[in-house]
N, C-alpha and C positions, 0 to 999 in steps of 0.2 A: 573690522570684525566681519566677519563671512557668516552670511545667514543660511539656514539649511533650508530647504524649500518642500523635503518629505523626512521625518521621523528615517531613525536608523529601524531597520529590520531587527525582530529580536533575535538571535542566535538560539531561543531555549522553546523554539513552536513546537509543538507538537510531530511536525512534520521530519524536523533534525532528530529528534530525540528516537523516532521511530526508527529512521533510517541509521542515525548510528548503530542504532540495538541491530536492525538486520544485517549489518555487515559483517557481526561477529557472530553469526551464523556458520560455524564451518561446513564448509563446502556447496554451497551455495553462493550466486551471484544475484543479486540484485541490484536492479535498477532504477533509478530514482526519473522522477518526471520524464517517462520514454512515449513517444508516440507512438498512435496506433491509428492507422487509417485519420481520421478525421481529429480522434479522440487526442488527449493525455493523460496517460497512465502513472496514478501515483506511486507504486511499486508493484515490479511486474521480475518473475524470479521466471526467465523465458525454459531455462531446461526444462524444468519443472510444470512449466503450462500453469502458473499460479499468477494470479492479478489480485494486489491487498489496493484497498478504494475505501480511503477515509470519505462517511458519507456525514452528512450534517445532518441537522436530526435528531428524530427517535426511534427508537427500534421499530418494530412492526410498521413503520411506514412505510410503499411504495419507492423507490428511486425514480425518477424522471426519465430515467436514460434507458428505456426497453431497448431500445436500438444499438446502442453500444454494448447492451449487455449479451443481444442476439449475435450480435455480429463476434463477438469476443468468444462467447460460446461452439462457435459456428467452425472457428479457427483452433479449437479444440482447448481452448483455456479454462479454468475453472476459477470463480470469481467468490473473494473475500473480501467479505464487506464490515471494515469495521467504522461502529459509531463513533464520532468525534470526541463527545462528549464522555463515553466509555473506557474510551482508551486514553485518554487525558487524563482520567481520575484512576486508573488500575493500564500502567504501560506492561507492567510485567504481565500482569494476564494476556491483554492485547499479543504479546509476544507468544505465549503459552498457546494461544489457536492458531496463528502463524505455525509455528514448528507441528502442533497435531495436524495441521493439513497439511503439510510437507511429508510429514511420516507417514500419512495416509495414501498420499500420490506414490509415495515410493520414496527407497532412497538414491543421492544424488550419485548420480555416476561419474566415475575414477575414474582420473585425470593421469 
């Protein structure tokens, strides 16, 4: 019998379930864990200049990463931050600010 040495990964985290939902975004591409300079970007939709950054947490608290946020800013992205624990318990909403700040950025341009 063969022993497992780390637990299997869930398939149903928060992180797949988001990422499936943005892929059925038509006309849009997003990116799952892409790099950026130094950082790792949890979903970053590059035409568009949009960065989504599941943050642990609660709302009104500070993120740690001024630096990543400057530098991401700086490079003309505009950065969505949603709460972990928010978006876990309402994905459909989480999804609903996604698409208003994409409609708000513009829409995607034809291919």
């Amino acid at each position: 019998m063969i022993t497992r040495k780390r637990p299997l990964r869930s398939r149903n985290t928060l992180e797949n379930r988001l990422w499936a939902r943005l892929r059925l975004l038509e006309g849009y591409r997003f990116r799952r864990k892409s790099p950026f300079k130094t950082f790792t970007l949890d979903f970053v939709e590059h035409d568009m200049g949009l960065v989504v950054l599941l943050e642990d947490g609660e709302p009104g608290r500070r993120s740690g990463a001024i630096v990543r946020d400057r530098l991401l800013s700086e490079a003309g992205y505009v950065i969505l931050r949603l709460w972990r624990r928010e978006a876990e318990r309402d994905l459909h909403s989480a999804i609903h600010r996604i698409r208003q700040v994409l409609d708000d950025l513009g829409a995607p341009d034809s291919v």
